[in-house]
C-alpha positions in Angstrom: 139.3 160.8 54.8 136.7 163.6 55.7 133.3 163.0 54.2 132.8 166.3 52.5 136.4 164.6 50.2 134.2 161.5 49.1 131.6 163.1 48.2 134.1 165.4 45.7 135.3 162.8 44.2 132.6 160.3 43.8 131.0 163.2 41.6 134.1 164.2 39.8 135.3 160.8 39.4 132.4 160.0 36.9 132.7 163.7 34.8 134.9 164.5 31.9 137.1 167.3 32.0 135.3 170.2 30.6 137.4 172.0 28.2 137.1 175.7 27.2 135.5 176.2 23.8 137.5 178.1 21.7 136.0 181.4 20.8 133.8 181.1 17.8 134.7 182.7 14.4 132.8 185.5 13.3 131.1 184.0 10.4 131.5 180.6 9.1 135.0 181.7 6.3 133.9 184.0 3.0 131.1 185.6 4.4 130.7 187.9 1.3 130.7 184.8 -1.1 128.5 182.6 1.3 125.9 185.6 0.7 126.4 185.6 -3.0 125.7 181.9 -2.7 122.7 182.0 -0.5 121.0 184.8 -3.1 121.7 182.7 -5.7 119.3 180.0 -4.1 116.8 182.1 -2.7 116.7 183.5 -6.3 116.3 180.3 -7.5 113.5 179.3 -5.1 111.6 182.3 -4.2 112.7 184.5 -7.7 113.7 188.2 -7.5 110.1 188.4 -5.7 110.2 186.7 -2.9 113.9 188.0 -2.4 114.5 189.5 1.0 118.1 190.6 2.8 116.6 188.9 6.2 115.8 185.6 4.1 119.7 185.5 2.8 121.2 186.5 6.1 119.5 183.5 7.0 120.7 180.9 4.7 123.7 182.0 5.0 123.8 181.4 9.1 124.5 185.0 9.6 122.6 187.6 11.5 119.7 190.1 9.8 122.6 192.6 10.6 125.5 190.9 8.7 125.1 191.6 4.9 125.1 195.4 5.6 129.1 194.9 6.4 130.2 193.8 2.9 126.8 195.1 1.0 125.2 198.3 2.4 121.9 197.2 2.0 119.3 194.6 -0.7 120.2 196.7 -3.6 124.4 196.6 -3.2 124.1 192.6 -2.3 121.5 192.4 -6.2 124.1 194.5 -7.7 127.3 192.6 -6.8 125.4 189.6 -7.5 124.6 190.9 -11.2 127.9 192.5 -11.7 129.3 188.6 -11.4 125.8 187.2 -13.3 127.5 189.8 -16.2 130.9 188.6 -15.9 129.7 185.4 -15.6 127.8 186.0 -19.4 130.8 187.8 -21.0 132.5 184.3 -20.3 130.1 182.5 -21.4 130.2 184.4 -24.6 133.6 184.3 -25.3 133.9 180.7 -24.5 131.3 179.8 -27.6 133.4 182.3 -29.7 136.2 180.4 -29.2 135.1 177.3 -30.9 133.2 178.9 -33.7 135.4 179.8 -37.0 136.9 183.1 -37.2 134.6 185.4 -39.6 132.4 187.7 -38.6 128.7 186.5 -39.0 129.9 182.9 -37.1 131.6 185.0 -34.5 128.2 186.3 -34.1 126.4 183.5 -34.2 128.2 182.3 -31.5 128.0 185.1 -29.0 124.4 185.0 -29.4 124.4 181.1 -28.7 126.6 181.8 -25.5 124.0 184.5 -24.5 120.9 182.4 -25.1 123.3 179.0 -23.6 123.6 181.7 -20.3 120.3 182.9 -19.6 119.0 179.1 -20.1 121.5 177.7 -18.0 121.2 180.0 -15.2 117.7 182.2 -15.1 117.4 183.4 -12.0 120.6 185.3 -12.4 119.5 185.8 -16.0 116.1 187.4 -15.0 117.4 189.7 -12.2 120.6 191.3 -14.8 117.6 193.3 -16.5 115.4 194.0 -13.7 117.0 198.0 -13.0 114.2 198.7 -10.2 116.1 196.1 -7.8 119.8 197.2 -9.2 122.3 200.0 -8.5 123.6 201.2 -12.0 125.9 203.2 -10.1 127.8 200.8 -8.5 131.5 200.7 -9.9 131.4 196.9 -10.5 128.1 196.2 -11.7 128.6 199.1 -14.4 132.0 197.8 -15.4 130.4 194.0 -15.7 127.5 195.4 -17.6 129.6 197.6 -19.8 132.1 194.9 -20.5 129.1 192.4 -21.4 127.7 195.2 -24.4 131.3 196.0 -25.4 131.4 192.7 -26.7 128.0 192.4 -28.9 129.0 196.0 -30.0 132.2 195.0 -31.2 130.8 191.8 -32.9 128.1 193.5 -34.5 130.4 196.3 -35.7 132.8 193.9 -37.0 129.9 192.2 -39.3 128.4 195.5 -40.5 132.5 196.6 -41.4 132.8 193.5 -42.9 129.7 193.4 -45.1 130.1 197.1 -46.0 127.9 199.0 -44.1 128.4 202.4 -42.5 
C-alpha cells in the first residue's frame, strides 16, 4: 500500500463521521408567546421601567430584530401583553362571581375581590394595564380586552343601582 493511503486512514480511522446539522429553526416554536413570556419577567424584574424591546429579544433568544415581526415595535409588544393582562382580569372576575350568591350587591362584592385577588396576584401586569404613556389604545385587541374588562363592573354596578332603585 502507498504511503500517502496509511497516512488517510490512520487519521480517519480514529474520527467520527461528521454528520450534516440540520438547518436550524427560525426561532425556538411560539416566538410571539415566548416574547409575551420573556416581558412578563422582565416586568417582573426590572418593572415597566427598566423595560426595553432589546432586553426581551434577549430573553427570549431572539435577535434585537425579531419582536418587530409579530409586534411593530415596544408599544404593540406592552399592548398585546395588556390586552391578555385584561383578559386575563375579566376571568379572574368572573371566576369569583361564580362562587358568590346570585344578588346583586354579592355579585359585586365579588368582582371587586377578583379585581383586587388580580392585581395582588400578578402586579407587574397589574401596574402596566393603567400606565397609557407605554400603551396603544388603538390597538384592536387591547381596546376590546379593556372594553370587555369595564363592561363587566358597568353591568354589575348597574344591576345594583336597578336593583336598589336608583336611576
Amino acid at each position: 500500500m502507498p504511503e500517502g493511503n496509511k497516512r488517510t486512514r490512520s487519521r480517519s480511522a480514529g474520527r467520527k463521521a461528521v454528520r450534516p446539522r440540520a438547518a436550524a429553526p427560525y426561532h425556538h416554536g411560539d416566538l410571539q408567546r415566548a416574547l409575551l413570556e420573556a416581558t412578563e419577567k422582565l416586568l417582573e424584574s426590572k418593572g415597566v421601567g427598566g423595560f426595553t424591546l432589546r432586553e426581551v429579544a434577549r430573553r427570549a433568544g431572539v435577535s434585537h430584530g425579531a419582536p418587530a415581526h409579530h409586534f411593530g415595535d415596544v408599544r404593540g409588544l406592552l399592548s398585546e401583553f395588556t390586552a391578555e393582562s385584561f383578559k386575563q382580569l375579566s376571568a379572574s372576575m368572573r371566576e369569583w362571581q361564580s362562587r358568590a350568591p346570585d344578588t346583586a350587591f354579592d355579585q359585586l362584592v365579588a368582582l371587586g375581590v377578583g379585581y383586587v385577588d388580580y392585581a395582588l396576584r400578578h402586579r407587574a401586569r397589574f401596574q402596566l394595564m393603567f400606565r397609557s404613556e407605554r400603551l396603544d389604545w388603538n390597538r384592536p385587541s387591547l381596546a376590546a380586552a379593556g372594553a370587555e374588562a369595564y363592561r363587566q363592573l358597568i353591568d354589575c354596578v348597574e344591576r345594583n343601582s336597578r336593583e336598589a332603585g336608583a336611576p
